[in-house]
C-alpha positions in Angstrom: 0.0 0.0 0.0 1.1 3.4 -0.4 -1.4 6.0 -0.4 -1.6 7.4 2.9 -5.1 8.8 2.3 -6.7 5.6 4.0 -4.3 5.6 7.4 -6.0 5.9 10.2 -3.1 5.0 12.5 0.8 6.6 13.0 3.1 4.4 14.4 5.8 6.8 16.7 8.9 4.9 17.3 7.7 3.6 20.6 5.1 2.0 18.9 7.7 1.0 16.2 9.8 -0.9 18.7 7.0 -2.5 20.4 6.0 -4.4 17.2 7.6 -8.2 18.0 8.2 -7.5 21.6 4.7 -7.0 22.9 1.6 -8.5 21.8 -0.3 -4.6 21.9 0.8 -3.4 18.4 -0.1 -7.0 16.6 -3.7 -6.3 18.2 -3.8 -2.9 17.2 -2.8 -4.2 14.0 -5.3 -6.8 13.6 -8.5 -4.2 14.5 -7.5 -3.1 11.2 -9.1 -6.0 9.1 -11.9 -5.7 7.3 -14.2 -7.8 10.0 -13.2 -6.4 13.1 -13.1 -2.7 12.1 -15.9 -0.1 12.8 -17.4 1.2 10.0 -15.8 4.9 8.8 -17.8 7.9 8.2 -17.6 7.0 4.7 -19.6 3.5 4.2 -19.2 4.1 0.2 -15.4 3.2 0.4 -14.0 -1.1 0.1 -12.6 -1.0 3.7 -9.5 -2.5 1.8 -8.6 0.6 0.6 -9.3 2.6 4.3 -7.7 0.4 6.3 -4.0 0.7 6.8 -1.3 2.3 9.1 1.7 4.6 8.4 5.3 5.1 9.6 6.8 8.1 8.8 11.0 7.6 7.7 11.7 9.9 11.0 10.0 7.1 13.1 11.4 4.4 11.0 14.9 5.6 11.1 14.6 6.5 15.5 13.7 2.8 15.7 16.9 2.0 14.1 18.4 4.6 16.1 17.2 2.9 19.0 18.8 -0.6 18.1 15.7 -1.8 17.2 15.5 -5.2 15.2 15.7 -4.7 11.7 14.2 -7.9 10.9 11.3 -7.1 12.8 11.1 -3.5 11.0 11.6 -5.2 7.7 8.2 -7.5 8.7 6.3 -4.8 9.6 7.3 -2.1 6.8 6.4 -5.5 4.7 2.8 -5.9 6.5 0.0 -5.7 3.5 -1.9 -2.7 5.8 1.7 -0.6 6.1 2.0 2.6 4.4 5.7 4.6 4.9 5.5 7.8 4.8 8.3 10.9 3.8 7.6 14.3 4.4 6.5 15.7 1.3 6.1 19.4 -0.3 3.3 20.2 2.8 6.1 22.4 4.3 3.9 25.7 4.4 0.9 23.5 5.9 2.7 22.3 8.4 4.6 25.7 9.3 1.4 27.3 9.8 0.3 24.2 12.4 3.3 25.0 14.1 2.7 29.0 14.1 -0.8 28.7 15.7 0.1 26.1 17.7 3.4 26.6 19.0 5.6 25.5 22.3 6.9 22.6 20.5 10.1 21.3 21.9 10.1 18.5 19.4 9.5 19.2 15.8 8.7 15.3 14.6 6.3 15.0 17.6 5.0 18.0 15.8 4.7 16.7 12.6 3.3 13.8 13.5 0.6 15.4 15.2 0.0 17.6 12.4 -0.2 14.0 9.9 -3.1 12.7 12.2 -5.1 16.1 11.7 -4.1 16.1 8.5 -5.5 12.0 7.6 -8.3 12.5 10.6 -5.9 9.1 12.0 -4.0 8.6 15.4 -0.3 8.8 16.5 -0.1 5.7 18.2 2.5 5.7 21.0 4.0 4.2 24.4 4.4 8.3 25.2 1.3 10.4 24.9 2.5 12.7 27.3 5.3 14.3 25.0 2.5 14.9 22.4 -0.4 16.5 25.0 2.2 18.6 26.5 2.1 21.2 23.2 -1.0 19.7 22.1 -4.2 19.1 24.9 -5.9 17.9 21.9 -3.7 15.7 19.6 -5.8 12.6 18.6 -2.9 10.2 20.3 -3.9 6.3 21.5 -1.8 5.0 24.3 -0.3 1.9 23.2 -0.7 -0.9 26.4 -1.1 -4.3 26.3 -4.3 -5.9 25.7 -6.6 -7.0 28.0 -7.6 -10.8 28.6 -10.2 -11.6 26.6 
């Protein structure tokens, strides 16, 4: 998959590095097929094409960073739902986010904030704090392990 129209989910690299070690990103992950998914405001769409998640390369390459398996990186940017996203020409968009909603101390945190408003998705993330504290609204889920069922 590549276009990130249809993401409703941004993996941070918290999330990233979770994938393989914890069972809470391959549930999150699995909410994301067709039968277990609630229906978006747009029923005329094949949930094929709305369902997927996105990584942005700043996330991808802080997982790295981190020393985070690269064989477990490789199978998720590999997953049939993963969409990997590069910052793109959306410079003045995203400058004007950050104008009106300043204090920032982190500008990927920012941007990925500014994706999910962008793609009405979710930063997924071990950390919501570091995205609340600039942000009381950003649409952020807090990755933890799933409950017994």
């Amino acid at each position: 998959m590549t276009d990130d129209s249809y993401v409703r989910l941004l993996l941070d690299a918290s999330a990233i590095t979770s994938y393989g070690v914890s069972a809470a990103v391959g549930e999150l992950l699995l909410q994301l097929e067709p039968e277990e998914v609630i229906p978006h405001d747009d029923d005329s769409l094949d949930p094929d094409e709305w369902l997927s998640f996105g990584m942005t390369t700043f996330c991808l390459a802080e997982a790295i960073a981190a020393g985070y398996a690269l064989e477990y990186l490789e199978t998720l940017r590999a997953h049939h739902r993963a969409v990997e996203i590069a910052p793109t020409g959306s410079w003045r968009e995203f400058g004007l986010y950050l104008k009106h909603n300043g204090a920032w101390t982190n500008l990927h945190h920012a941007y990925l904030v500014w994706l999910a408003y962008h793609l009405d998705a979710y930063v997924v993330t071990r950390t919501p704090e570091l995205y609340l504290a600039s942000d009381k609204d950003a649409p952020v889920l807090l990755l933890e392990e799933p409950w017994d069922q």
